[in-house]
C-alpha positions as CSV (number, residue, x, y, z in Angstrom):
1,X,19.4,48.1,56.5
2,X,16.4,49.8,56.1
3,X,14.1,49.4,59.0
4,X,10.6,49.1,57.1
5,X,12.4,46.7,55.2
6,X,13.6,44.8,58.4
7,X,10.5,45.0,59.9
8,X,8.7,43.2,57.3
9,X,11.5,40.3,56.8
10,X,11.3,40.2,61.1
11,X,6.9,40.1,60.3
12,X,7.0,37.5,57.6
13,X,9.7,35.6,60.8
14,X,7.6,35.7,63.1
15,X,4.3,34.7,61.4
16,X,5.9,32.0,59.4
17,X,6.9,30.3,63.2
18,X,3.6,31.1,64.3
19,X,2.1,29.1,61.4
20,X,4.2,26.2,62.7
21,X,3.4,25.8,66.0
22,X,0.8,23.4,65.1
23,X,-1.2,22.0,62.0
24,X,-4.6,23.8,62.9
25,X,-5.3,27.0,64.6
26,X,-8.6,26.9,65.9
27,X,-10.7,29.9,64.8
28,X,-12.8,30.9,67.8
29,X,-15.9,32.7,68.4
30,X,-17.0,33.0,72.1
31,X,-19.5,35.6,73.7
32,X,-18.4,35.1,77.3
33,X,-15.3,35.9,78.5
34,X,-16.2,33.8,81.1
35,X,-15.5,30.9,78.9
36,X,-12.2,32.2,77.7
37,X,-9.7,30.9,79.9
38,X,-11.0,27.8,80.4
39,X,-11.5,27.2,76.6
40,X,-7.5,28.2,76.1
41,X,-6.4,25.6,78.7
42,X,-8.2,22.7,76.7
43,X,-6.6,23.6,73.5
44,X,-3.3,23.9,74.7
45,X,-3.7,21.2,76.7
46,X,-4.6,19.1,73.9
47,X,-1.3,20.6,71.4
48,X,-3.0,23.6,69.9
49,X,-1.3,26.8,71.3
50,X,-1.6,29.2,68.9
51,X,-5.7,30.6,69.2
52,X,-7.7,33.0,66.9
53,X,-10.3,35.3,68.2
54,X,-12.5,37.0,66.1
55,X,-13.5,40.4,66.3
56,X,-17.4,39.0,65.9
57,X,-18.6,39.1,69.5
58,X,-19.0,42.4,71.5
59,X,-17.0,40.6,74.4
60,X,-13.4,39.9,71.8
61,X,-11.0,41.9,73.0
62,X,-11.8,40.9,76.8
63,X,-12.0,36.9,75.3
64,X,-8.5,38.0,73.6
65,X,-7.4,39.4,77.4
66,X,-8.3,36.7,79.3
67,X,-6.9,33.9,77.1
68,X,-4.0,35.5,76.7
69,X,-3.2,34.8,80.3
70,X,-3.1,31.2,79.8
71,X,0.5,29.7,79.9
72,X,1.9,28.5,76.4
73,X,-1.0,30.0,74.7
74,X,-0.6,32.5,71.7
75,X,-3.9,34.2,70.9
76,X,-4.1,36.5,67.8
77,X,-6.9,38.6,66.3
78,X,-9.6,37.4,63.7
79,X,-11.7,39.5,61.2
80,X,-9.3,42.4,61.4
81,X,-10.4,45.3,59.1
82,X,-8.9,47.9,59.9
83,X,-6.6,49.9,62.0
84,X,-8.8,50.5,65.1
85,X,-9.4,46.7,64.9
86,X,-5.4,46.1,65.2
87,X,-4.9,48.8,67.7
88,X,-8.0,47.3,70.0
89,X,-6.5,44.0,69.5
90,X,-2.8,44.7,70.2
91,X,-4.2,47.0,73.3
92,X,-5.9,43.8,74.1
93,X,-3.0,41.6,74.2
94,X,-3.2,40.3,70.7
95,X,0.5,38.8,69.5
96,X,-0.6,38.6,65.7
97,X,-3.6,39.4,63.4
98,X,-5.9,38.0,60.7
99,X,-7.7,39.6,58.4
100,X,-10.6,38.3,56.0
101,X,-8.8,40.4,52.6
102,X,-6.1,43.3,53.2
103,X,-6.8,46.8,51.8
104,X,-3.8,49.8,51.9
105,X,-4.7,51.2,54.9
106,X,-4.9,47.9,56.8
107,X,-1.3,46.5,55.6
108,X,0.1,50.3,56.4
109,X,-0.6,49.5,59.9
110,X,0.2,46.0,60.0
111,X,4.0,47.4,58.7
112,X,4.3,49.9,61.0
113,X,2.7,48.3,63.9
114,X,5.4,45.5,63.1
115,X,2.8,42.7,64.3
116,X,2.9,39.3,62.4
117,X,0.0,39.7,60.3
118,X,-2.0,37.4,58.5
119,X,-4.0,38.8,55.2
120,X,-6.8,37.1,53.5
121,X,-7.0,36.1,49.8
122,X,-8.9,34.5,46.9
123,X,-7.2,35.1,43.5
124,X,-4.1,35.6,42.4
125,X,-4.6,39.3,42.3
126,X,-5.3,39.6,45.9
127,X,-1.5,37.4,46.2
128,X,0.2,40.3,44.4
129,X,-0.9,42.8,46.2
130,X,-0.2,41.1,49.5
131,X,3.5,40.9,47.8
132,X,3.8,44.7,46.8
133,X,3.4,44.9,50.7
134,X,5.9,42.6,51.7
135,X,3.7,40.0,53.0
136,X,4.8,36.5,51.8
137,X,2.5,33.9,54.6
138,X,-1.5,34.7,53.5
139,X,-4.8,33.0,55.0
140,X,-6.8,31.7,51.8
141,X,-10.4,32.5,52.9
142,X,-12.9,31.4,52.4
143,X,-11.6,28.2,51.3
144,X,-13.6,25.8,50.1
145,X,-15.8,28.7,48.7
146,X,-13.4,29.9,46.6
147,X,-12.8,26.3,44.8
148,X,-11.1,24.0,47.4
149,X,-7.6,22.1,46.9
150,X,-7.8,22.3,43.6
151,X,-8.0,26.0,43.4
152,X,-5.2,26.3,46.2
153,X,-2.7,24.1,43.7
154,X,-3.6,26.4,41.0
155,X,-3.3,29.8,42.8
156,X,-0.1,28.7,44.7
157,X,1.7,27.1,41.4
158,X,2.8,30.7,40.1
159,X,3.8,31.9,43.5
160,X,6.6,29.5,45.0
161,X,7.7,31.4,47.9
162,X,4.2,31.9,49.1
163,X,2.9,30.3,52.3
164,X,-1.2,29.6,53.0
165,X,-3.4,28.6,56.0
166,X,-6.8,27.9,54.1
167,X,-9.5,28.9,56.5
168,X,-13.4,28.1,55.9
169,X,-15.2,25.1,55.4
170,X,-12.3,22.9,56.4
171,X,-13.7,20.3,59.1
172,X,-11.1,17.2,60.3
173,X,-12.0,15.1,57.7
174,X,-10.5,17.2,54.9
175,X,-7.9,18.8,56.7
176,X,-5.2,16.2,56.5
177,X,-5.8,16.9,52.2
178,X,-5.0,20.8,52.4
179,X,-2.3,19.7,55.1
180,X,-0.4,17.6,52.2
181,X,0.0,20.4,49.9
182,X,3.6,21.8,50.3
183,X,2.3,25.5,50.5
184,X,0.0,25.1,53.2
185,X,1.6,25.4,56.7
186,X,-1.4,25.2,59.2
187,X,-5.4,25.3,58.5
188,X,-7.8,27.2,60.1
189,X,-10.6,25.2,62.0
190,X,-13.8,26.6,63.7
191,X,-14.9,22.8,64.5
192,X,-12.5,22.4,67.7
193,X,-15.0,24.5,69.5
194,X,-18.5,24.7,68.1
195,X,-21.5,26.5,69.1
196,X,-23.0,25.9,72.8
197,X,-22.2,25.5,76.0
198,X,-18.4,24.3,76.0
199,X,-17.7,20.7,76.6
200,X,-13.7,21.1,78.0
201,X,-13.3,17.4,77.7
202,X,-14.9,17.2,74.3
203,X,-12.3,20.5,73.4
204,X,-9.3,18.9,74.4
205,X,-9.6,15.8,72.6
206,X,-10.3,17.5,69.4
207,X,-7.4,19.9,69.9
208,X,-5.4,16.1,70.3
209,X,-6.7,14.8,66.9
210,X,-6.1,18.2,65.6
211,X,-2.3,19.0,66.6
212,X,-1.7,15.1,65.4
213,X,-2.5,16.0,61.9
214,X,0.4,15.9,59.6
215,X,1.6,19.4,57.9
216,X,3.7,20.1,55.4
């Protein structure tokens, strides 16, 4: 077989089963790595293993370090945009990637870096390119922005293989909505750990509510 090829089938794998592990992945933003590992043990203590860090804060990729040492937890990369970004975040520990879009370069180093990668669309345009790339699992961003469920239903009717974590805007009370659609495997939540001081108590019992929503 031809090992791009298998690489990509082995990528689409391995983020499909990443997708799984729970209905929301919390999207986190943290300035302090001093917060990281305690902030990882909440949410996988409350059901939510698999944890986004975005590349937003100078202090990511030592958040992404520290969390990853937290047993059952599988941290990724947020707001990848390019190749540096991947390589810092794989460096860091990083077991798979988001990105906000997905340009050539970006999805070039996603293949040949062979880490389960998750692009970001809005239109059906941005879906076929993802597909002339091999990429089949997408995060629809922002999502509520770019028209909500309905516009989810419509993008996603044309494209039956095609798997989505809407990201953006999303909040517990809608999420059990985007989590009914049968192309949505997971959502993408910033709410399980807002801004401030972290309350750990307050952390884990969102990450309960959260990994007790129904998905698809």
């Amino acid at each position: 077989m031809d090992q791009a090829l298998d690489r990509r089938r082995n990528q689409v794998t391995n983020i499909e089963a990443i997708m799984r592990l729970a209905p929301v992945i919390p999207v986190l933003t943290i300035d302090d790595p001093a917060q990281a590992r305690p902030i990882a043990t909440a949410l996988v203590a409350g059901g939510l293993r698999v944890l986004e860090v975005t590349l937003r804060t100078p202090a990511a990729l030592d958040v992404i370090r520290e969390m990853s040492t937290v047993e059952g937890a599988v941290v990724g990369a947020g707001t990848v945009l390019n190749s540096a970004d991947l390589d810092a975040s794989i460096a860091a520990g990083a077991r798979f990637a988001v990105a906000p879009g997905l340009t050539e370069s970006l999805a070039a180093a996603a293949r040949s870096r062979a880490i389960p990668f998750l692009p970001g669309v809005a239109s059906a345009g941005d879906i076929m390119r993802g597909l002339d790339h091999g990429f089949t699992h997408f995060k629809f961003f922002p999502a509520e922005a770019s028209g909500g469920i309905d516009a989810l239903k419509a993008l996603a009717a044309p494209f039956g293989g095609v798997r989505f974590c809407p990201t953006g805007g999303i909040n517990p009370a809608t999420a059990p909505a985007w989590l009914a659609l049968p192309a949505v495997l997971c959502v993408g939540g910033s709410w399980l750990v807002p801004a401030g001081p972290p309350d750990l108590d307050a952390i884990r019992e969102r990450a309960r509510a959260g990994a007790g929503l129904n998905s698809a």
